[in-house]
N, C-alpha and C positions, 0 to 999 in steps of 0.2 A: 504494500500500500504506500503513494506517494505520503510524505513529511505534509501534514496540515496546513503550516504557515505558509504565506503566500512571501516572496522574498522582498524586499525594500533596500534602499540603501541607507547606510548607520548617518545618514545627513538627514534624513528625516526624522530622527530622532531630535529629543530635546536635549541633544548633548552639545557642547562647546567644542569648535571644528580643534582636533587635536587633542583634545581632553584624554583620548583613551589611551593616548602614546606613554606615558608613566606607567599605567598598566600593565602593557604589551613589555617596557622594557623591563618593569621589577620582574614581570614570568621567566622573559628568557634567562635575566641575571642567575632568579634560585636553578634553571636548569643546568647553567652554566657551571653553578654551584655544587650542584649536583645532591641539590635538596629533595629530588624528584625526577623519573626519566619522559616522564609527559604529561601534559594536562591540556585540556577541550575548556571552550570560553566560548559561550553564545548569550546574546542579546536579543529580547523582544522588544517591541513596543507595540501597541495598539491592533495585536492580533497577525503583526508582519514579523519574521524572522530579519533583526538588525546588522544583526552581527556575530558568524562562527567560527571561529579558528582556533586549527589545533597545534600544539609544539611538542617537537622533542621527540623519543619515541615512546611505544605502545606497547614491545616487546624488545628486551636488549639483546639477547640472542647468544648470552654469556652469561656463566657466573654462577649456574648450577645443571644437572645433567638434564634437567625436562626445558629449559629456555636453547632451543639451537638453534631458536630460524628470527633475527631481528627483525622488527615490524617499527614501519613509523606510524604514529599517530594520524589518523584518519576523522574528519569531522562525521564520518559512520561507525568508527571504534567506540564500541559499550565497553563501559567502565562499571565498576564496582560502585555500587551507589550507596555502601553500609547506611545509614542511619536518615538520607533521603527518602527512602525507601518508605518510611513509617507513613509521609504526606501521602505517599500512592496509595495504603489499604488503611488512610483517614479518609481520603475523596469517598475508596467504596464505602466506608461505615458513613459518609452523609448522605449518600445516596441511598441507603438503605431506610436511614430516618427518615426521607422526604418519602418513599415509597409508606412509609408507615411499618414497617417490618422489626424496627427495633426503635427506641427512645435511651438515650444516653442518663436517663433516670433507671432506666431497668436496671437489675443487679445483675452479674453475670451468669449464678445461678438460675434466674430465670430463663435463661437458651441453655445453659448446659448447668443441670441439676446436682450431678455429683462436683461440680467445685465448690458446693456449701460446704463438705467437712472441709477441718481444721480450723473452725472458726471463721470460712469466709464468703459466709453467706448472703452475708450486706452489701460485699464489695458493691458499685457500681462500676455501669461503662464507664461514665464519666471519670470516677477515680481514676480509675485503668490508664483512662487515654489521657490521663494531664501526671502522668507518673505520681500519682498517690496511694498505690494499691496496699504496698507494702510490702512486695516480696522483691526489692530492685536484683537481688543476687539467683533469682531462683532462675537454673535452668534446663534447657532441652538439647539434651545429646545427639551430636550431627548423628549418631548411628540408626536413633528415631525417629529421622525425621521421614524417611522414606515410607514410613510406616502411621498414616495419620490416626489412625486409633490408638497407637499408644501414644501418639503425640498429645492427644486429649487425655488420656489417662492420665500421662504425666504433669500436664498442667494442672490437671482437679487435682493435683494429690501435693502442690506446692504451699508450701509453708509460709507463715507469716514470720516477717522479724519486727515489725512493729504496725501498730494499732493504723490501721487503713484511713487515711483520710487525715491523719496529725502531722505527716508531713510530705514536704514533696524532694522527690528524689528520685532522678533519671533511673527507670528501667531499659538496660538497652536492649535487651531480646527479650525480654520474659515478658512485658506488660502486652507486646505483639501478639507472641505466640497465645495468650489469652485470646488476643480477640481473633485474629486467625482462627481459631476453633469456634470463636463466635459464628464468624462470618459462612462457617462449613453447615452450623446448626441451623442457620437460617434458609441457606439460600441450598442445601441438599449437595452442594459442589463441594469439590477440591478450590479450596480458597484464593490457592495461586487463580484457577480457571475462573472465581466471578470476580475475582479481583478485572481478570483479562475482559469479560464480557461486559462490570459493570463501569469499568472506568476505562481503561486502553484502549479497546478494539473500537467504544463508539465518540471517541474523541483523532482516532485515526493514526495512532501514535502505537501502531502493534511492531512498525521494525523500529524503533526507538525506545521502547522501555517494555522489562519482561519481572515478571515477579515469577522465578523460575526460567532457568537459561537455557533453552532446548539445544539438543546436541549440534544440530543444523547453524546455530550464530558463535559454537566456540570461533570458528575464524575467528570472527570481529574482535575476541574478546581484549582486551589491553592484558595484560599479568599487572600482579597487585606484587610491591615492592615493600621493604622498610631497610631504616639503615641498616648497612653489615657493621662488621667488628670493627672497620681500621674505618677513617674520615674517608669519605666520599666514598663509599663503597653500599651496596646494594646486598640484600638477601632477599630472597624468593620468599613472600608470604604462602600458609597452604591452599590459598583460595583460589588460587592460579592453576590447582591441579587437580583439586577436590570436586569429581563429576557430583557427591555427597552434596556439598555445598552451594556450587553453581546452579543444581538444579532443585534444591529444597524450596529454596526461594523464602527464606526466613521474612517472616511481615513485616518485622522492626528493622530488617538491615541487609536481607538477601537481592534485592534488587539491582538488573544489572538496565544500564541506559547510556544514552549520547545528552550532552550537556542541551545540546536544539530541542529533545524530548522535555526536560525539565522544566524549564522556559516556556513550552508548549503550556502545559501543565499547568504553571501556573499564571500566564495567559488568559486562561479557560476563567480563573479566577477571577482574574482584576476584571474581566470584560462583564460580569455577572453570571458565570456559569456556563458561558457561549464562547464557544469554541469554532470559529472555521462552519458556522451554518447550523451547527448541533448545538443546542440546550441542554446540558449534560446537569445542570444543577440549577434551583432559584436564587437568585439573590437573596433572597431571604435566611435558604439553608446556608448561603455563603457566612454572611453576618453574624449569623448562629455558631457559627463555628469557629469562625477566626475571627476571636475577642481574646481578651485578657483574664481569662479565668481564676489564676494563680494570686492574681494582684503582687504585692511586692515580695509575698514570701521567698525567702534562698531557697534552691535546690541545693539541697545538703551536697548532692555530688558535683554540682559544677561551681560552687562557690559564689552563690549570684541569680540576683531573681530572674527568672526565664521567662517571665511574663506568658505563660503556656495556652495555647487556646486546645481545639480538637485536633492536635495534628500538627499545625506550624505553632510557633511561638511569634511575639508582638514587638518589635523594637519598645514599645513606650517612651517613659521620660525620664529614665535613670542615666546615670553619666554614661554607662558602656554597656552592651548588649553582645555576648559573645556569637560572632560570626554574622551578623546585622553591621559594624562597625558602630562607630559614636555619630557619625552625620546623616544615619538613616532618617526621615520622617518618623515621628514617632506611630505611623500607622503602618509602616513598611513591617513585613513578616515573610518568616524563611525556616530554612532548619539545614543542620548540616549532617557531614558522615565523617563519623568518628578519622581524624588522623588524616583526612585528603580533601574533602570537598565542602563546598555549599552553594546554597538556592535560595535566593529569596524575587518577591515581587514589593513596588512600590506605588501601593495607590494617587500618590501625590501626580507621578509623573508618568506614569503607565507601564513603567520600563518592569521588567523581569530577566533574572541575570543568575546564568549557574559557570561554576569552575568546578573542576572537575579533575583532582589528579591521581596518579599511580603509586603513589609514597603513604605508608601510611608512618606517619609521623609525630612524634610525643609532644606535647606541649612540654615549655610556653609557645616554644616555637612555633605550632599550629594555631593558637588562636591567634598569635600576633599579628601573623600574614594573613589570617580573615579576614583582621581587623582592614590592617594597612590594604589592601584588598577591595575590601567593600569600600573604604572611605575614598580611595581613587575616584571610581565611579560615582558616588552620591556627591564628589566636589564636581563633576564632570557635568551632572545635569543642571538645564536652568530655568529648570521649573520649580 
């Protein structure tokens, strides 16, 4: 299926002729650097594709015995979208509320009955999906994942380490894999599959983003990297070779996409739900969903309120918003993937804007260059 967006040139955006060149040169520098061996950079505005371009490469074709054939970075190369990922199966959970089929007041008990023991019968969606549940550590062994009945087993049967709802705290696969099983109780599917049917396939965006990597796009796929031992050197993460992994399609982190797909996405957002001719959501359900639900509470594990909605998080009005930058709008919202990338959109100016790289990387370093990153672009626009 052709890419959605119609293409435009990045002059018709509301950016300052030149602006993105800072940008483009801090990318090549860290590659230079050898902070990362690729990364994908695409630009929307008002429903047209602005600007995509990839650097560096996509596979280095050295440096362990499964990398032997180098690849450069391709504006069709799907990357690892860890923690991106979460926004793609929060679109299905709103589409699923606007169908009427589930309410983010339900408990999750109510679609799957045995995750009441261990005391956690109250939980809500809602908790769930703003990291409040209470089990951030609890999880699901890639050995199960192939196996979605135990993968539900395994979820009902996850313990609490504290009282659901007292505090908020980044779950990074477990709070998914909950509603992933939601989403199977509902809709009778393999969740990767309504995932595909309720939000991918009818926004036009099936060779851009897979929740689930079918054997047919390993080509495309980039290898996922982190530093080796000695400076400037590379190790082969397992994700590059784990058929397990690539095709579980983990809800909170397994997704694989091209940076133009994300952008698409969230696109579909700022336009009210509309997408390239298709009404994939109300405005209404939009609004609903991405607000500030957290208010200023810390997320115990990122050190810093998140301002969380159903799925993206809210720039607001605190000094720094990690991976938003400090010059965001305070209505601009986004979400990142652990150690390499982030997405956000900007209601102010219409722009929507993902990076996307192969390095997974430890902070401070990674949020720094979020930061300096995003604030590039938000000094860029002049709107």
């Amino acid at each position: 299926m052709a890419y959605p967006l119609p293409l435009a040139s990045l002059e018709s955006a509301p950016l300052r002729p030149g602006a993105l060149d800072p940008l483009l040169a801090l990318i090549e520098q860290h590659i230079a650097e050898k902070r990362y061996p690729g990364c994908q950079l695409a630009l929307a505005h008002q429903g047209r594709l602005v600007f995509n371009q990839s650097f560096g490469q996509a596979r280095l074709g050295h440096g362990d015995p499964a990398d032997t054939q180098a690849m450069a970075a391709q504006n069709d190369t799907l990357w690892l979208l860890y923690s991106n990922t979460k926004v793609i199966t929060a679109t299905a959970l709103w589409k699923l509320h606007e169908q009427g089929r589930l309410r983010f007041t339900d408990t999750v008990a109510d679609h799957l009955p045995e995750f009441a023991q261990h005391d956690k019968g109250a939980i809500t969606l809602f908790q769930v999906i703003t990291h409040q549940g209470g089990f951030p550590d609890a999880e699901v062994p890639l050995e199960l994942t192939g196996d979605h009945a135990r993968v539900r087993e395994r979820v009902c049967d996850f313990k609490l380490q504290w009282e659901p709802g007292s505090r908020v705290h980044y779950h990074g696969l477990s709070a998914h894999w909950v509603l992933g099983m939601v989403i199977e109780a509902i809709t009778g599917q393999d969740f990767r599959q309504a995932i595909t049917d309720l939000v991918i396939r009818p926004l036009g965006l099936e060779n851009d983003l897979f929740v689930g990597l079918p054997r047919s796009e390993l080509s495309r796929m980039s290898f996922l990297y982190q530093p080796g031992s000695t400076a400037g050197s590379y190790a082969m993460r397992f994700e590059s070779t784990s058929e397990a992994w690539q095709q579980c399609g983990a809800p909170g982190g397994g997704g694989y996409g091209t940076a133009r797909g994300m952008v698409a996405l969230y696109q579909m957002m700022l336009q009210g739900g509309r997408l390239n001719g298709v009404q994939l959501l109300s405005p209404r359900t939009l609004a609903y969903a991405i607000r500030n639900y957290t208010d200023e509470r810390v997320d115990e594990f990122m050190g810093m309120a998140m301002h969380r909605g159903l799925g993206p998080h809210v720039r607001g009005h605190t000094v720094g918003m990690r991976g938003l930058g400090s010059l965001a709008s305070p209505r601009a919202y986004g979400h990142g993937g652990v150690g390499t990338s982030y997405c956000w959109a900007d209601p102010d100016s219409g722009l929507s804007f993902a990076y996307i790289t192969n390095s997974r990387v430890p902070d401070p370093w990674h949020s720094v260059r979020l930061d300096q990153l995003s604030n590039l672009v938000h000094a860029a626009i002049q709107t």
